[in-house]
N, C-alpha and C positions, 0 to 999 in steps of 0.2 A: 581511585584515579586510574586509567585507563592507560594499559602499554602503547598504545598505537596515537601516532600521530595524525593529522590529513597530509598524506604524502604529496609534495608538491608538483608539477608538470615538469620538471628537472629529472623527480627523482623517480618515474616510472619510463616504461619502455616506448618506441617511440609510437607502437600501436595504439598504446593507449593514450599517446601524446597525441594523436593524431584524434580522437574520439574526446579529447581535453579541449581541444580546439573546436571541435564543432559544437559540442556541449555552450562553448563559452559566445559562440553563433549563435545557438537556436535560445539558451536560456538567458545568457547574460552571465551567465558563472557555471564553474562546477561543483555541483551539491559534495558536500563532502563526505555523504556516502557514496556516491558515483566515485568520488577519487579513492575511496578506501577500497573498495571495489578492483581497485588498479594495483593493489598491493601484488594482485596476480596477472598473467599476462594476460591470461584471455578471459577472466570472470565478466572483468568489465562489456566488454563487446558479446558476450555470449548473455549476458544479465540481457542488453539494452535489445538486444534483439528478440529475446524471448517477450519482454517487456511491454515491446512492442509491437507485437506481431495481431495479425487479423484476428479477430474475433467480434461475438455475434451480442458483446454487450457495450452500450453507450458509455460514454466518458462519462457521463452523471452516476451510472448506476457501478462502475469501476469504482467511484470514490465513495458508494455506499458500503464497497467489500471491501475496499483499501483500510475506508475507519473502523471497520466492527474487527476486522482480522487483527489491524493494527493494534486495537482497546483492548484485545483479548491477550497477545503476544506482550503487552505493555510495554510498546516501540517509543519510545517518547519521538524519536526523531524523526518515526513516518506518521504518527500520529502529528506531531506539528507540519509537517511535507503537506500531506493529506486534506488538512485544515487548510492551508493558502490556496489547496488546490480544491478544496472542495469549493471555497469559495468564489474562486475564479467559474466556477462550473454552473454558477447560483445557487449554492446551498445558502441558508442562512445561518448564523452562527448557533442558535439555536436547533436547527434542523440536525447540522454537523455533532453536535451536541448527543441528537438523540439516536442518531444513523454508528454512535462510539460506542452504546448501547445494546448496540445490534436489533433497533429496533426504527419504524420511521410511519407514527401515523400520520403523517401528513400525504401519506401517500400508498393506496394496498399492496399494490403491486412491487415496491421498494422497501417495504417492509417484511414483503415476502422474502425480498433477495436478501436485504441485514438479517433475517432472521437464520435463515441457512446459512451464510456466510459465519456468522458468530458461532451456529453449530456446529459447523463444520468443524471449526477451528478447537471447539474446546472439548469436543472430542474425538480428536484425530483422524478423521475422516470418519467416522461412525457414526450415518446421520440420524438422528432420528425419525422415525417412519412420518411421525404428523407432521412434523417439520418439513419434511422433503413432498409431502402430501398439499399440503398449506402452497407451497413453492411453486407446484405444477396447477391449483386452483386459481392464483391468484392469475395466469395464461403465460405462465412461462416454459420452455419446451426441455427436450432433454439435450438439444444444443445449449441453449442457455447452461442446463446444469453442467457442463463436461465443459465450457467456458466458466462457472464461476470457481469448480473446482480447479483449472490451472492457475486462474489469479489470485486463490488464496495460496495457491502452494508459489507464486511465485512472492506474494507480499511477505508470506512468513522468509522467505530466502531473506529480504531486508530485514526482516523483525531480528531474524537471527545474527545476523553480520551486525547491524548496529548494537543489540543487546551486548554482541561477546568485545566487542571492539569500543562500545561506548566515545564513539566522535561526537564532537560538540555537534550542537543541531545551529542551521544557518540560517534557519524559517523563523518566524517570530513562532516563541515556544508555545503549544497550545497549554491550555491551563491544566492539571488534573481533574477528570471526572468528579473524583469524591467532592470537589470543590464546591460545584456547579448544583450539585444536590442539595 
């Protein structure tokens, strides 16, 4: 069982009382890793920023690294985040399925990116040559590459805070991989 609570909008500072608030504007609530997030003064605002800042890949193709990064770190909580959002994105539940995978043939060029992204991820930034070969065949550039590699490193920042902190997840939980096999 987990030391940490989801700290409520009381009981952090009012910066991030104030990012509590708009959270609860733009989403409708605050995900309770976002509020775990606030256990510190500036993690939260320095997360959401980075989070979401420009870059040269689509919201589709972020939720193909969000889940294979996710599936690989065994985030249960971004792995369920991930799912609601991959669906809001038009994945299908089977797609999201296979995109956990780190793979996606319903698509070349998306399967290029979960396949890198899942590399990336499991070993440590050490990509493999065919892998990263595969990545730039299927017309991806080396902006793309130097954007997927910050969104993996910023998903693992989640993978890590929820694993060590284990907050309940507030998405409908996705199911285990092994399950679905």
């Amino acid at each position: 069982m987990s030391n940490f609570n989801v700290p409520k909008r009381e009981e952090v500072s009012s910066a991030n009382q104030a990012i509590f608030d708009n959270l609860e504007k733009a989403v409708g609530f605050v995900p309770n890793l976002y509020a775990t997030y606030a256990y510190s003064e500036n993690a939260l605002g320095n997360y959401l920023t980075f989070a979401n800042a420009k870059t040269s890949l689509k919201a589709k193709e972020k939720e193909a690294v969000n889940l294979a990064v996710s599936e690989v770190n065994g985030c249960e909580y971004c792995l369920s985040a991930h799912t609601a959002i991959g669906k809001m994105n038009g994945f299908t539940d089977d797609q999201i399925l296979e995109l956990r995978t780190g793979r996606a043939s319903f698509d070349n060029k998306l399967d290029a990116l979960a396949r890198l992204a899942k590399n990336i991820t499991e070993n440590r930034g050490v990509t493999d040559a065919a892998v990263l070969e595969n990545f730039f065949d299927a017309g991806w550039t080396k902006e793309n590459l130097i954007d997927t590699i910050v969104l993996v490193g910023d998903k693992t920042i989640s993978n890590y805070i929820n694993n060590t902190t284990q907050i309940q997840v507030d998405f409908p939980v996705a199911q285990p991989l092994e399950a679905t096999v």
